[in-house]
N, C-alpha and C positions, 0 to 999 in steps of 0.2 A: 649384312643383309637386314637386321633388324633394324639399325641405323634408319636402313633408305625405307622401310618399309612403315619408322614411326612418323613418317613427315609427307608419308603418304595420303592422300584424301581418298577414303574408304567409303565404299556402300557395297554392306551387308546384309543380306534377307534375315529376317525376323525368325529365325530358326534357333531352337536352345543349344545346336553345334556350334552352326557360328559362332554366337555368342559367347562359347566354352573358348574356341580356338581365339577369337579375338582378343579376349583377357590374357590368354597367355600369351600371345602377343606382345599384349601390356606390359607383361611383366618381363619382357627381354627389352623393352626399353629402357630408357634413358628419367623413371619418374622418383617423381619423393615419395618416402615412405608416407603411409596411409597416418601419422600424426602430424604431417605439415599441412597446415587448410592452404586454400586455393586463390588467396591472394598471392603468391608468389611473383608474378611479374607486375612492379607497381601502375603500370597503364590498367589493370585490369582491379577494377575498385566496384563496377556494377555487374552482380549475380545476374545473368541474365535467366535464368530458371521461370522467372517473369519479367519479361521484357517489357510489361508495362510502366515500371517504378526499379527504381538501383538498385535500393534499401530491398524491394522484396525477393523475396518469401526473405519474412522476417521473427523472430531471432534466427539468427543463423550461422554457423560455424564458417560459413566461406568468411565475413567478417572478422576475421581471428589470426593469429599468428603463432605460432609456438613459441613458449615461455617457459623453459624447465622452472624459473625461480617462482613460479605460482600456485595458486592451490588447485590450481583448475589441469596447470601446463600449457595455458592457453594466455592470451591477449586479447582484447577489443582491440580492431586493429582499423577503424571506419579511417577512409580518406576522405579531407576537405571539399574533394569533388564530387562526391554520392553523397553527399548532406542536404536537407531541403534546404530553400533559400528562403528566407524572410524578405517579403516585399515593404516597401516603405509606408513608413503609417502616424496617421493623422490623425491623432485622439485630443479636442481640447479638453481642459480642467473640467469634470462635472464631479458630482456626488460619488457616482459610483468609480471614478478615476480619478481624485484628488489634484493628481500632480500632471494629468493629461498623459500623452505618450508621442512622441513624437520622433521617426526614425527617418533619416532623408537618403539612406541607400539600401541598394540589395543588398543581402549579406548570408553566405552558407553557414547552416551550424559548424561553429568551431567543434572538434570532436576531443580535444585535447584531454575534458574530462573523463568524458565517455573510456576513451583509449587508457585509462587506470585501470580499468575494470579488469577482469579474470572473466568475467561471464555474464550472461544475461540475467536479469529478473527472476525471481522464483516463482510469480505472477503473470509471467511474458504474456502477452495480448500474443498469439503465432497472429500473422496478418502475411496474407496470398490476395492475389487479383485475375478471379476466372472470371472475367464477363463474361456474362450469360448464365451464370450456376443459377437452378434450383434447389434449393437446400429439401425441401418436399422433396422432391422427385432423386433428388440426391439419395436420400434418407436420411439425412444429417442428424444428430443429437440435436435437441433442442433446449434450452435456458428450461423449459419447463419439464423436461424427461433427462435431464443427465443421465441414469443411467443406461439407457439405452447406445452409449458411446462404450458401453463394457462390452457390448454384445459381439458375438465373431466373427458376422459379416459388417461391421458398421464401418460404414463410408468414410468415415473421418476421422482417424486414430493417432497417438500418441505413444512410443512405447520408451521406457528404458533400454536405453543399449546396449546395457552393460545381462539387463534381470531379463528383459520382454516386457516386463508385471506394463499392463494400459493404465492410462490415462484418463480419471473420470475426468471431462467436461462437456460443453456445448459449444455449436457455431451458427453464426447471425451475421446478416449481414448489414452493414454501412448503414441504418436508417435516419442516419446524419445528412449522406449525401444526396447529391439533388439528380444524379444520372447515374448507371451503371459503370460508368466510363470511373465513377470514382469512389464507384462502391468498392473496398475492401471486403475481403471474407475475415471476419475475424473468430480466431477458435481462443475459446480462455479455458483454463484450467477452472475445475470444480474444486480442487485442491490443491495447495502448493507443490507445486514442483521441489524436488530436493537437492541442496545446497550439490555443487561442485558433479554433479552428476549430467550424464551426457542425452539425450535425448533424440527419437526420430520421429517425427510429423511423417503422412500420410494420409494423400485424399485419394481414393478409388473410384473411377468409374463413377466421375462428376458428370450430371448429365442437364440437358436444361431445361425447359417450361414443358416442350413439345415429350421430351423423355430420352433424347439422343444425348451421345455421349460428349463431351466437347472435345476439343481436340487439343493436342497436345502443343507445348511450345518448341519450338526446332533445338533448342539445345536440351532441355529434359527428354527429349523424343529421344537424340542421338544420342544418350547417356542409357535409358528406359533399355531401346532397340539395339543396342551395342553397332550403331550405325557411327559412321562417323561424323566430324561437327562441322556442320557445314561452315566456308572459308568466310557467307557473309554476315555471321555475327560474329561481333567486333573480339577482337582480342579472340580468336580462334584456338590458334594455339594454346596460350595460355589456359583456357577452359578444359583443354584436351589433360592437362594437370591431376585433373581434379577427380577424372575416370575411375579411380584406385580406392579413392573418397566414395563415390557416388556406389561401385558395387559393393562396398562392406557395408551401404545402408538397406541396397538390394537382397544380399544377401542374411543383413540381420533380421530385414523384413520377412524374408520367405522363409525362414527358418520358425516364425512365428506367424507362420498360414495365411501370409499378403504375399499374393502374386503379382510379379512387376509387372506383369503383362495388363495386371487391370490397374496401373496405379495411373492418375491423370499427374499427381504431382506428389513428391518425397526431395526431403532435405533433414540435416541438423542441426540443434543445436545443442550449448553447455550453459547452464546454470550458472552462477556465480559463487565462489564459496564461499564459506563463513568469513574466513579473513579478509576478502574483496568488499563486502555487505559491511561487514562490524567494526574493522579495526579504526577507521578514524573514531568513532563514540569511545568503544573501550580505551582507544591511547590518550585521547583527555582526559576519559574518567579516572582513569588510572595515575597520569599525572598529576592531577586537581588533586587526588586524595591523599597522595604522596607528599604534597605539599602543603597540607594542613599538618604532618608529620605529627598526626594523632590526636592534633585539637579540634576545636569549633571554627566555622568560616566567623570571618570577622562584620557585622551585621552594626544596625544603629536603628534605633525606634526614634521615629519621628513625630507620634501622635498617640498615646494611649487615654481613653479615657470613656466614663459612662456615656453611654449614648442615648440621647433623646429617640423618643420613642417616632418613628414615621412609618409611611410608607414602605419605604427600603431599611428600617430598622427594625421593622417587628419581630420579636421572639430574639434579639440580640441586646448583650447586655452589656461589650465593649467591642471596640475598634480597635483594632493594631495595626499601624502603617509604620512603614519604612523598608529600611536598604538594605545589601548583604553583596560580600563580593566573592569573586571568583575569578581565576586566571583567564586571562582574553587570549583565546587560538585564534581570534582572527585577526588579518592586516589591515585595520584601522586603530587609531588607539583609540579606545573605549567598548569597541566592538560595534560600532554603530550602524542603523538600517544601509544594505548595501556592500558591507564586513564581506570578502570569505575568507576560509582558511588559511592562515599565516602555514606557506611553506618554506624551509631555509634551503631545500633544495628539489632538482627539477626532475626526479628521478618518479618514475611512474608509482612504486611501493612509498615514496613519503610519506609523514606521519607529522599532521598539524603540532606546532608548538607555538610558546606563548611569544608573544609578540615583544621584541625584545625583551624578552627574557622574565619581563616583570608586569608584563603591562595588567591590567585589571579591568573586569567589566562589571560594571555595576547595576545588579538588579534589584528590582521593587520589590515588595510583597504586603500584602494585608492579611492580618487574620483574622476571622471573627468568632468570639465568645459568646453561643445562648444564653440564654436566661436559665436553664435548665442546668449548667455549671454553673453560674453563681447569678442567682435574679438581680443584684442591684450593687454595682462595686462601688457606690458612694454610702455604703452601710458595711462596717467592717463586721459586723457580724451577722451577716447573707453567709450560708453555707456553703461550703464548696462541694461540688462533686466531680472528681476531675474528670474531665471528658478524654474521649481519643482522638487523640490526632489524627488527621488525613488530609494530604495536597487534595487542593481540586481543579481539575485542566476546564479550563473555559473553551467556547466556541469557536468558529471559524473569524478570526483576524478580530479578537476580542481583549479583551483586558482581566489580567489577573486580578489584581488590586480594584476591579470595578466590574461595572456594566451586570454580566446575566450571575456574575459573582453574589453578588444583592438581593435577586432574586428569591421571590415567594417559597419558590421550591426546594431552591439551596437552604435558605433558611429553614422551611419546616421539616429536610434531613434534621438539620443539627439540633433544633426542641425536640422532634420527637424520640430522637436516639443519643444524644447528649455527643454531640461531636463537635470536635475543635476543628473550624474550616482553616486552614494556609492555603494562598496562592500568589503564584508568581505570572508573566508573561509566558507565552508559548512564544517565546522569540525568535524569529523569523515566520513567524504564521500572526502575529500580533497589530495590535491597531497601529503601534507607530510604523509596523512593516508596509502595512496595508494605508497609511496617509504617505507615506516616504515610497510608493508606488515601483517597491518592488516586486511582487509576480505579476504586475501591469506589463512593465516595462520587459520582465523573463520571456510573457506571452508573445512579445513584439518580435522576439528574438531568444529563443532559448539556448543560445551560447550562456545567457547571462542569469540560467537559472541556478546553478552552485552557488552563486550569492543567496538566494534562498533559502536553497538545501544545506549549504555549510552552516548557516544562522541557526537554523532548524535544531541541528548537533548541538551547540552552544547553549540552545533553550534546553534540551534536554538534560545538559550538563548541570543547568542554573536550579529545574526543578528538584536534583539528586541532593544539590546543596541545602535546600530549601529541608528537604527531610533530616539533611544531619542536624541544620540549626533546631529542629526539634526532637529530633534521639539524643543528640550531645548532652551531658550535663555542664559543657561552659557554652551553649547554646541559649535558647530562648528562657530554659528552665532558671535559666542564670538572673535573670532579666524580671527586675519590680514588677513592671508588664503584666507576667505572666503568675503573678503571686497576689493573694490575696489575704485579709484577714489577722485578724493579730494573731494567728501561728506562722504567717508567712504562707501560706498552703499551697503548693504548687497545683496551678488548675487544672493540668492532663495530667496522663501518663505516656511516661516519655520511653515506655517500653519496647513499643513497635507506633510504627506509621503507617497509614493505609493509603490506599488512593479510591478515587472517585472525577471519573470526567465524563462527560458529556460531548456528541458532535466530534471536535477536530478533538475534544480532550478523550474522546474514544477513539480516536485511528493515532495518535502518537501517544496514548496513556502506557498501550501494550508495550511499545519500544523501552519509555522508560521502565517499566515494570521488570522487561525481562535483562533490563543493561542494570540498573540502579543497584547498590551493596547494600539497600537500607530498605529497600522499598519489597514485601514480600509476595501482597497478594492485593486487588481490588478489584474494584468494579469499573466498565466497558459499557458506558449509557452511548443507547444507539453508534455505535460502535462499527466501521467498517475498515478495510484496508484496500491496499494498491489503488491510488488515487486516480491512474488511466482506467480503472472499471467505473470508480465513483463520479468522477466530474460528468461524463455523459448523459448518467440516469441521476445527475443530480440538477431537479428540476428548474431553479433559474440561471444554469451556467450561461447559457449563450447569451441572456441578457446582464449577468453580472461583469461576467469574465470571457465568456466564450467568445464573443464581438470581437475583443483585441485579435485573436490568436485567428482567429477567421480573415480579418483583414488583412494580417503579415501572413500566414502561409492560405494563399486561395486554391494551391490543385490541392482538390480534397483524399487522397489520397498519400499528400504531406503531412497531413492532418492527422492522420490516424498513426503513422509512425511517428511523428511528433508527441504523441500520448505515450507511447511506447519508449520513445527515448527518454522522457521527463519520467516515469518511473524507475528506468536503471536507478537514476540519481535519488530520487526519491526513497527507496529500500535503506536505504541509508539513516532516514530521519524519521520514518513511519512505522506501523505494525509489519507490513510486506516484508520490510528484511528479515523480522525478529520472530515469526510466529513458529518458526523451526526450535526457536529456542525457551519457547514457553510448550514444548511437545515432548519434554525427554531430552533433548540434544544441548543441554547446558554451555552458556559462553566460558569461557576459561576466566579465573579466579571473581565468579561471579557465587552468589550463594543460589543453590538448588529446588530449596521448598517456594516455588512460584505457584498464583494460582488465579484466575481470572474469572469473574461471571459477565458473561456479556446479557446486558439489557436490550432489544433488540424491538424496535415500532415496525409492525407489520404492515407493507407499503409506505413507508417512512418517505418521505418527498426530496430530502436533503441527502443523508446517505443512506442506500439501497440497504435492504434487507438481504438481499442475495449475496454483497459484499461480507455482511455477516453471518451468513452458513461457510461461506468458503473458509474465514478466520475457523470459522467451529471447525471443522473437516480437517483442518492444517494441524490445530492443536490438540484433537481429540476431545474436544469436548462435547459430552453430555445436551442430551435436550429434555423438557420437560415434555410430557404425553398426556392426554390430548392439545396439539398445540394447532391443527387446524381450524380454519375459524366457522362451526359447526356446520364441518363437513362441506367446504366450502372454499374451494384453494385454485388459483394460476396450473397448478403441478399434477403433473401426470401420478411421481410418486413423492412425494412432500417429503423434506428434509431427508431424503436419500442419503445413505454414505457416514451417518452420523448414531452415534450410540444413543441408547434410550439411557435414562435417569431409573435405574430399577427402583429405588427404594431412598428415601426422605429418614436423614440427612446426608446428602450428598456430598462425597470431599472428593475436590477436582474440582477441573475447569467445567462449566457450564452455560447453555444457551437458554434464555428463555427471552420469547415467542412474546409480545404485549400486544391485545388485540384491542382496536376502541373504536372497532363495528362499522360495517356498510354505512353511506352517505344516510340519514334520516330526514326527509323533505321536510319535516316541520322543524327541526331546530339546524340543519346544518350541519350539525355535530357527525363525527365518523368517517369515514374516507374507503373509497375501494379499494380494489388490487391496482397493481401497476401495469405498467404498459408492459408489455412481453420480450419488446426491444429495445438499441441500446437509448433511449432517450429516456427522458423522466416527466414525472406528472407537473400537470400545469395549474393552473386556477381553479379551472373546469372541472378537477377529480376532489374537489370535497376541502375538507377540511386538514391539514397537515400534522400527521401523528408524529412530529418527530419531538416535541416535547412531552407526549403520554404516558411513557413509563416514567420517567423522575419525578413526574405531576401524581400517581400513584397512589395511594397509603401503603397498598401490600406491595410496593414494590420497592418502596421506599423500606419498608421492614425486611424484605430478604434481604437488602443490602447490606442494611444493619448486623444482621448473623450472620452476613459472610466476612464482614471487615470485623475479624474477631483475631487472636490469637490463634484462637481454636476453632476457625470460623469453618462452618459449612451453608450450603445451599439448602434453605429448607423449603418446604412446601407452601405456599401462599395462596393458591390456584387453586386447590381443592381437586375431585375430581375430573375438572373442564380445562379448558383453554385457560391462560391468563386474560382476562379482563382490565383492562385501563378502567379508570374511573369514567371517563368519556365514553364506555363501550353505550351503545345505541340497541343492540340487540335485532336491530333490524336486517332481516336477511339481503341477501344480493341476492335481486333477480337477475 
């Protein structure tokens, strides 16, 4: 009887009887237990929940497969035919694409990567497709009221599966797209979501302009309504799987005071764990180090000597260039732009190793010496004072060894505070990446962005080396170079090493900070993470980069889970994987005492300010008070969700807020607020603060006390707001 009764096509009235007796029903059938997701018959690879796009409602556990050998139990389990397809594309050589781009077929994202995973993003962009939502009349949490998404009745909620505990964020819609038809609803978290942990979305009683409800899709309807699914969407049966799934989200929901009956859409998803996120960085760090078996990486100076005084030498008193190697995990020998991960086998948990066994990659580095450690190294007896050491991460597809390295500002760090600059490439985000038109060529087709992201790992690995060659004593200390004077005087101290980056050296400085064995605590200048929030509100993407990726995926609605897919991968090589682990939640045989100040440009043009509250939220960090810009903010309730800085000096993680003032009509100088949606500011909004705090004095001096041993966060600010040197004072009307 129950046999013929489950292959039955059911219509049941909306009554909470039914609906009792239908379940039980359920449960005399023939279904998988409630931990197999709902990919089970492989014809069925698009969630129809929204039958507008495959991929949505996205992240999503139908996506997924059971995997006892995981950290999650789970699988990415995407098939090659619910992937967007790359259209073919015609980029010749210019300035801003080097090497042009040129693809001459369709092509679906290979998911091969993706399908390693254990789980989604800790950052996941949730992305649904209600044409016709009003987010007003919805209620929706807004970017400038997150907390309003805590509230009891609020229309668009996130809960743990496991706890209930909600989910601060906000939702906005597509203001990328050009019609509704491809507007995405996208909800992001206000704060990371936690490693390995199971999640449910929930939109209620979505209604639209006029204030009516919208109506539901026939397969969430017949899952909602305990109706059955109707025969004409596809894979029918299959879907009918998934019933068992769908009421223990019902029921975790109503158990925490969401009623199905107002829900318009619910689904979920899992997180990815720590081992899915970290282990490829930690297994070469861990090997790389293992294979130094206790000494110094092997290095060569190429160039030391007094420098004439210019432009780009001012306040510097020597130059140090050259090389240093490290084991090559990628499959090219040398590691070259293009490299990804040397795998020796095709097993989803693999773990990059060196390329035959031996192979080598060889990185650059420069360091530069103040004046303030020794004013003149062609006078043996110039005094030394040894400075401190500290890497510094340069900008988006930039050069270690040059370019914003030279820089005014980097140098009047190191005079005014006596600091030894090292830097190396951010390899795979680097100039030869970016002339060698690799994320040109990823945009065109993101099958081929792990070649990025794997380089990415290997950069991080190369700056980890970079710090030993300066802790080591058969390291740089070793090294004429770095000696001066007839006692020999060694010019730093090679006690600890700090860090300091700026731009892209603040959205992977974190990474390295919380993976590195050497590296304990720095600074985060303009500073964001999870790059599908950043690149939208980062104001020249569509003219830099964004054009590529627009012309290979055109339904805009590929678009948006195409951001969402390139972060999976991304978590990997960025702050987004790591910020759980500079929070309390330590990597395994990593050292403990981490600690971060993030420097943060209020309306920053490049990366959003918003990106860095969410990092502060994730890790617990502190903010300074008063940090609105008097009285004067986007925000309902400003920096919500985040602890205050009680008392000066500060130890811990901390945010501070650089303000450098309204647009000022007579000199230009100062910049507003940012647009409220997900795009970024243009020409039009002023002046661009995203080099104001490192430009600083007093900002450049908290750095200084926090890159200590004993370093804390002190007061620089006074009473008010932080002020940029650039602040204008002039208010916003």
């Amino acid at each position: 009887m129950a046999e013929h009764l489950c292959i039955k096509k059911f219509h049941i009235r909306k009554s909470s009887l039914a609906a009792t007796l239908f379940i039980l029903l359920l449960q005399a059938c023939d279904s998988p237990p409630l931990d197999t997701q709902a990919a089970i018959n492989s014809d069925t690879f698009c969630d129809e929940l929204v039958p507008s796009h495959c991929l949505y409602p996205f992240p999503n556990n139908f996506f997924t497969r059971s995997d006892p050998l995981t950290g999650t139990g789970l699988r990415i389990n995407f098939d090659l035919r619910a992937m967007p397809i790359a259209q073919p594309v015609s980029i010749p050589p210019a300035d801003r694409v080097p090497t042009g781009v040129t693809t001459t077929e369709q092509r679906a994202v290979d998911p091969s990567e993706w399908n390693r995973n254990d789980g989604f993003s800790p950052a996941s962009m949730l992305l649904a497709h209600l044409p016709g939502i009003d987010l007003e009349r919805t209620g929706a949490a807004k970017i400038t009221d997150i907390a309003r998404s805590l509230d009891v009745d609020a229309s668009i909620i996130v809960i743990n599966a496991d706890t209930g505990e909600r989910q601060l964020l906000w939702a906005e819609l597509d203001a990328n797209a050009s019609s509704p038809a491809g507007q995405a609803l996208i909800i992001r978290p206000a704060k990371n979501f936690v490693e390995g942990q199971r999640y449910i979305a929930a939109i209620r009683q979505a209604k639209n302009s006029a204030g009516e409800l919208l109506p539901l899709s026939p397969l969430f309807q017949a899952y909602r309504d305990a109706l059955a699914i109707d025969a004409d969407i596809p894979h029918a049966q299959s879907h009918e799987q998934r019933r068992p799934r769908m009421e223990d989200i019902f029921t975790r929901l109503q158990s925490h005071g969401v009623d199905r009956q107002d829900l318009t859409l619910a689904w979920d998803f899992t997180i990815a764990s720590q081992q899915s996120l970290t282990a490829r960085l930690l297994s070469i760090r861990d090997d790389a180090f293992k294979r130094l078996d206790g000494g110094a990486p092997r290095f060569n100076i190429d160039e030391a000597g007094p420098l004439i005084q210019g432009s780009e030498r001012e306040g510097l008193s020597r130059g140090i260039t050259g090389t240093f190697e490290l084991p090559n995990y990628l499959n090219q020998p040398g590691g070259v732009p293009g490299s990804q991960f040397n795998y020796t086998s095709s097993a989803a948990d693999a773990l990059p190793q060196v390329l035959n066994g031996d192979d080598v990659f060889t990185a650059r580095f420069r360091c530069q010496v103040p004046v303030s450690t020794v004013s003149d190294f062609s006078n043996t007896e110039s005094v030394v004072t040894p400075a401190r050491p500290a890497l510094y991460g340069h900008g988006l597809f930039g050069e270690g060894p040059g370019g914003e390295f030279r820089s005014g500002n980097v140098r009047a760090m190191q005079t005014e505070h006596n600091i030894l600059f090292c830097a190396t490439d951010w390899y795979g985000m680097a100039t030869e990446d970016f002339l060698a038109g690799i994320m040109h060529n990823a945009l065109a087709d993101i099958s081929q962005f792990p070649r990025q992201v794997d380089r990415s790992q290997q950069g991080v690995l190369a700056a980890m080396f970079l710090a030993e060659l300066l802790r080591h004593p058969d390291g740089f200390s070793s090294h004429p170079a770095f000696r001066h004077g007839p006692e020999n005087t060694l010019i730093y101290d090679p006690s600890e090493v700090f860090y300091d980056g700026n731009s892209q050296g603040g959205i992977l400085g974190g990474a390295l900070i919380a993976t590195a064995p050497n590296i304990h605590r720095g600074v985060l200048g303009v500073p964001g993470s999870n790059y599908s929030l950043l690149l939208r509100r980062y104001g020249p993407f569509a003219e830099r980069f964004g054009f590529i990726m627009y012309e290979a995926y055109q339904d805009e609605l590929d678009r948006s889970v195409v951001f969402a897919l390139m972060q999976m991968l991304w978590d990997r090589a960025e702050n987004n994987g790591y910020l759980s682990h500079l929070a309390g939640n330590h990597l395994p045989t990593t050292p403990t005492d981490k600690a971060v100040l993030l420097h943060v440009a209020l309306g920053d043009y490049q990366v959003t300010h918003w990106s860095a509250e969410i990092m502060a939220r994730s890790i617990g960090a502190a903010i300074h008070e008063p940090t609105v810009r008097l009285g004067d903010t986007t925000d309902d309730n400003p920096y919500f969700g985040m602890p205050l800085i009680e008392s000066y000096p500060h130890q811990g993680h901390a945010i501070m807020i650089w303000d450098s003032g309204d647009v000022d009509p007579q000199t230009g100088r100062g910049n507003p607020l940012p647009p409220v949606n997900n795009t970024g500011p243009d020409e039009n909004y002023g002046n661009d603060p995203h080099e104001s705090p490192r430009s600083t004095v007093a900002a450049r001096a908290q750095k200084s006390a926090f890159m200590r041993s004993d370093g804390a966060v002190i007061n620089v600010c006074g009473d008010g707001p932080c002020l940029s040197d650039d602040y204008t004072g002039i208010r916003r009307k």
